[in-house]
C-alpha positions in Angstrom: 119.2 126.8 100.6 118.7 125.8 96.8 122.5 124.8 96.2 122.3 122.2 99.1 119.2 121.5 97.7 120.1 120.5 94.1 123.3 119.4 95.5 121.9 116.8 97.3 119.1 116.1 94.2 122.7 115.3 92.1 124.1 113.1 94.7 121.3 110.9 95.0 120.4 110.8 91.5 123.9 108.9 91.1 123.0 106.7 94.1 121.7 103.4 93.6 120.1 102.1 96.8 120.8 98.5 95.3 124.3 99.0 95.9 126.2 98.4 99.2 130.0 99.6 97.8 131.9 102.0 99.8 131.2 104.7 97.0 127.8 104.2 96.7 127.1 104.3 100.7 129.3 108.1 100.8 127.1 109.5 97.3 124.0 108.3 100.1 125.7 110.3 102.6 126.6 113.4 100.6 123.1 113.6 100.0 121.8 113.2 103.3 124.0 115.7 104.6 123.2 118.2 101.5 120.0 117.6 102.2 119.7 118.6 106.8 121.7 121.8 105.5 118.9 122.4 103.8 116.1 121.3 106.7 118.6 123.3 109.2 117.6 126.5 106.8 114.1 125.6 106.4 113.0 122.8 109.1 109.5 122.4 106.5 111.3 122.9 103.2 109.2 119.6 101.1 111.6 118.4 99.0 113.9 118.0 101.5 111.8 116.2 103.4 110.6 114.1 100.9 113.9 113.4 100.0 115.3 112.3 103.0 112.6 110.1 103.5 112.6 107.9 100.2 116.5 107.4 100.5 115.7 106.4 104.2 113.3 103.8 103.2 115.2 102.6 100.4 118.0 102.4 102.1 116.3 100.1 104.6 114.3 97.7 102.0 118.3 97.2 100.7 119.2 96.2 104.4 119.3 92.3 104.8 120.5 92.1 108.4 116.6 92.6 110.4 117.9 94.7 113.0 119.6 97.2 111.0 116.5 96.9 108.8 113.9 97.8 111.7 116.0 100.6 112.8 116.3 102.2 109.3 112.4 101.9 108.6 112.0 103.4 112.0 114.1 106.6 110.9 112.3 106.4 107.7 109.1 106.5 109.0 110.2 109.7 111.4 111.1 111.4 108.4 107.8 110.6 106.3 105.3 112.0 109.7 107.8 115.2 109.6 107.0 115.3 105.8 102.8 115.1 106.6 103.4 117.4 109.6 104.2 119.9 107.2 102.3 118.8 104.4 99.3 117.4 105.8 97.4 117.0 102.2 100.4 115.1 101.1 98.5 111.6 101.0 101.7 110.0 100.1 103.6 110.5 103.5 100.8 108.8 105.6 100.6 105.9 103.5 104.3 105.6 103.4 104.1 105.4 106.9 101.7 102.1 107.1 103.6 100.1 104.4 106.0 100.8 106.4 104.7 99.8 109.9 104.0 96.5 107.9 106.9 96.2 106.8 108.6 96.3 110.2 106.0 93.6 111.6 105.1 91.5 109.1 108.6 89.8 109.2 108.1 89.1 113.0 104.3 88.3 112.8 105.7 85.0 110.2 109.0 84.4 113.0 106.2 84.4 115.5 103.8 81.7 114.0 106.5 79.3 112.7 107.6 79.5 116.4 104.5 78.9 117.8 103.7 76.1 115.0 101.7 77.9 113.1 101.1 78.4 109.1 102.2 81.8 108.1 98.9 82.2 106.5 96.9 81.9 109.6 94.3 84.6 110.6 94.5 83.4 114.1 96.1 84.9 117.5 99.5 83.8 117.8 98.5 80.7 119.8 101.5 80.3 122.3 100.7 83.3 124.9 104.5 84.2 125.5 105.4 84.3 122.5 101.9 86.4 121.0 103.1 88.6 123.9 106.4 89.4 123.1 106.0 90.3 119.9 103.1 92.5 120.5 105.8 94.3 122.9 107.8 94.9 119.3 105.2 95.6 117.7 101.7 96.8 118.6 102.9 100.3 119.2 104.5 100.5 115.4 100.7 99.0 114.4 98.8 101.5 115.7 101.1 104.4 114.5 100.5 102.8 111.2 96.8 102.8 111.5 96.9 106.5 113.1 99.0 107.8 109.7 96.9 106.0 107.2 93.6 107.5 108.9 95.0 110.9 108.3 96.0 109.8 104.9 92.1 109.3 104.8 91.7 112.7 106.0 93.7 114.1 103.1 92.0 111.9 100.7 88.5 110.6 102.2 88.9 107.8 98.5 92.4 106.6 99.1 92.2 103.3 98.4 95.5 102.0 98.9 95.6 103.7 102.5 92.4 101.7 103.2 94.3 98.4 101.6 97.0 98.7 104.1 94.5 99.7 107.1 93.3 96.2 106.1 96.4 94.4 106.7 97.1 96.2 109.8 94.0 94.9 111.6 94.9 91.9 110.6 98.5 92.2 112.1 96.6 93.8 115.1 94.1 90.6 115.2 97.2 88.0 115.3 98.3 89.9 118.5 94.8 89.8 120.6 94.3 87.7 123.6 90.7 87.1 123.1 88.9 85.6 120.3 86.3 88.4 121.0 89.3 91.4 120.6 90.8 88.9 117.2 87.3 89.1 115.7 86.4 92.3 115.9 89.9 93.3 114.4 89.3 90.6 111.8 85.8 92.6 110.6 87.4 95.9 111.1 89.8 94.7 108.4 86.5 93.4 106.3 85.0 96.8 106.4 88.4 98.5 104.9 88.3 95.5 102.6 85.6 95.9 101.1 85.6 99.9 101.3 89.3 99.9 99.3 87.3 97.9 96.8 84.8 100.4 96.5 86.9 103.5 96.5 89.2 101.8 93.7 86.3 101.1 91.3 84.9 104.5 92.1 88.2 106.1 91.0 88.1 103.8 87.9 84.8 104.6 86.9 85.3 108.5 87.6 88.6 108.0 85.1 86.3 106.2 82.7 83.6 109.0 82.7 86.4 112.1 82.3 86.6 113.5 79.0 90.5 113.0 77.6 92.5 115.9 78.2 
């Protein structure tokens, strides 16, 4: 198992996910495929996992063409819920998996307002029904995935702040996609609470780093 292992650590050391040359997309491959030997050995092995999953998601944040884009943050996000399966104290993964839930929708959510002659800034529904509809077809599922991940990333970490930032922006992405103003609002103050609790749990952290004795 190691060789493929550290095989595939050399390949995508030399990758650069920046890069869309015919080389550079076959060091991304060697690696890849280094790096299933090693989950067809070990189907948990962490680094493996871990591996996979960052290329995947850089990979897809180099992608400009949205559908290729969507359907590499979808295998990336597969890869980073395998990687909390089998590490479930590994915070990183679940978060990984909101960003990038928001990542797939928050494209569509601005596509969805400009059609509908809206501001992309707006914390309203989508007003035009059809088209709020359609696009909570593409993407209230990949929402609440994101909020299910983060809340275990909660579970890992009960003062993970940056879980609770992006379980803030998710509500709000859930709120745009409501058809009542009662459903919107109560998203809306769901996003508050994390808000304000991300706010809290950050200046917690600080203040506990201020109080610790250097090392």
């Amino acid at each position: 198992m190691n060789p493929h292992l550290y095989l595939g650590i050399a390949y995508s050391a030399r990758w650069n996910p920046a890069s869309q040359a015919p080389e550079n997309l076959e060091l991304a491959r060697k690696a890849e495929s280094e790096f299933l030997k090693v989950l067809e050995l070990e189907p948990e092995q962490i680094g493996a996992l871990q591996s996979i999953a960052n290329m995947a998601y850089q990979r897809a944040m180099g992608m400009t063409n949205p559908a290729d884009r969507w359907e590499q943050l979808t295998r990336a996000a597969g890869w980073y819920q395998q990687l909390g399966e089998a590490s479930p104290k590994r915070r990183l993964a679940f978060y990984m998996s909101g960003l990038i839930a928001w990542n797939k929708c928050q494209p569509e959510m601005d596509a969805a307002r400009r059609e509908a002659g809206m501001t992309p800034d707006s914390t309203a529904p989508i007003s035009d029904p059809e088209i709020r509809r359609r696009t909570r077809e593409k993407c209230g599922g990949v929402i609440d995935d994101g909020v299910a991940e983060l809340k275990k990333g909660l579970e890992a970490d009960p003062d993970y702040s940056e879980a609770m930032n992006y379980l803030s922006i998710l509500c709000r992405q859930r709120a745009s996609l409501e058809d009542s103003p009662e459903a919107a609002q109560r998203d809306l103050r769901e996003a508050e609470d994390w808000a304000q609790k991300s706010a809290t749990a950050a200046r917690r952290r600080m203040t506990k780093h201020q109080d610790s004795p250097d090392e």
